[in-house]
N, C-alpha and C positions, 0 to 999 in steps of 0.2 A: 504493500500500500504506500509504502515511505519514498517506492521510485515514483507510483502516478502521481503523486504530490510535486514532488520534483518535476514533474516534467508539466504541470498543470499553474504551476506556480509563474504569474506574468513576469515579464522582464519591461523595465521602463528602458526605452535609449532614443537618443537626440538622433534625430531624420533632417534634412534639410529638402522642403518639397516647392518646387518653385522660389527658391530662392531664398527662403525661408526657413529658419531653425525653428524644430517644433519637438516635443516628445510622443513619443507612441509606445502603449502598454501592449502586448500582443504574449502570446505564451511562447517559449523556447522552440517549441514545433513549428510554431507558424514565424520566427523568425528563421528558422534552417532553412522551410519551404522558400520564404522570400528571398531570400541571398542564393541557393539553389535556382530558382526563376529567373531574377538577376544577369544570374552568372552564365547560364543559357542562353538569353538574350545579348548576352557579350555588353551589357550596361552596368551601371551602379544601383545598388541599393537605393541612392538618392535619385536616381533619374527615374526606376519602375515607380516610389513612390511617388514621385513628381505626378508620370503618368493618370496613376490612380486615385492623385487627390483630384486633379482636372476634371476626373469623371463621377467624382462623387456625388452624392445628396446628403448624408448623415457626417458622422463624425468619422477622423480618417481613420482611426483606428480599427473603427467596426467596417468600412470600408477595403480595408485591407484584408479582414477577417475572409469578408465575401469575397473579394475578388480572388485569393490563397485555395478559397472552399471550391470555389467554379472551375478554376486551375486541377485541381486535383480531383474533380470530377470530369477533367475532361471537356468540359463546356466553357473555359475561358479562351476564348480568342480577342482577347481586347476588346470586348464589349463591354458598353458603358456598366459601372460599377452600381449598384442601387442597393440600398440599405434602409 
């Protein structure tokens, strides 16, 4: 139980999205996923976030949440991010 905790447990880190320094809480999973994504797209962590704030409606965090979720079901291609 004391590993899903660990791995459920948010991490806060500084993002710069559009030019702008910002924090984002997201869990350890879903920062591997992002930086994994990233790094496939031959981009920065701060440019896919850029991307994703662009297309947001909600808050970035949970934005990122979804677009990571769509991603790993297969069903992200860059479509607008909705939350």
């Amino acid at each position: 139980m004391e590993n899903l905790e660990l791995k459920l447990a948010s991490k806060k880190r500084s993002v710069v999205a559009a030019g702008h320094r910002t924090s984002v809480t997201l869990e350890p999973v879903l920062w591997s996923e992002l930086r994994s994504m990233a790094a496939t797209r031959r981009i920065s962590v701060n440019d896919l976030v850029t991307r994703i704030d662009r297309q947001r409606n909600g808050s970035l965090s949970s934005a990122i949440r979804v677009y990571v979720l769509q991603h790993m079901r297969g069903l992200q291609k860059d479509a607008p991010v909705t939350t």
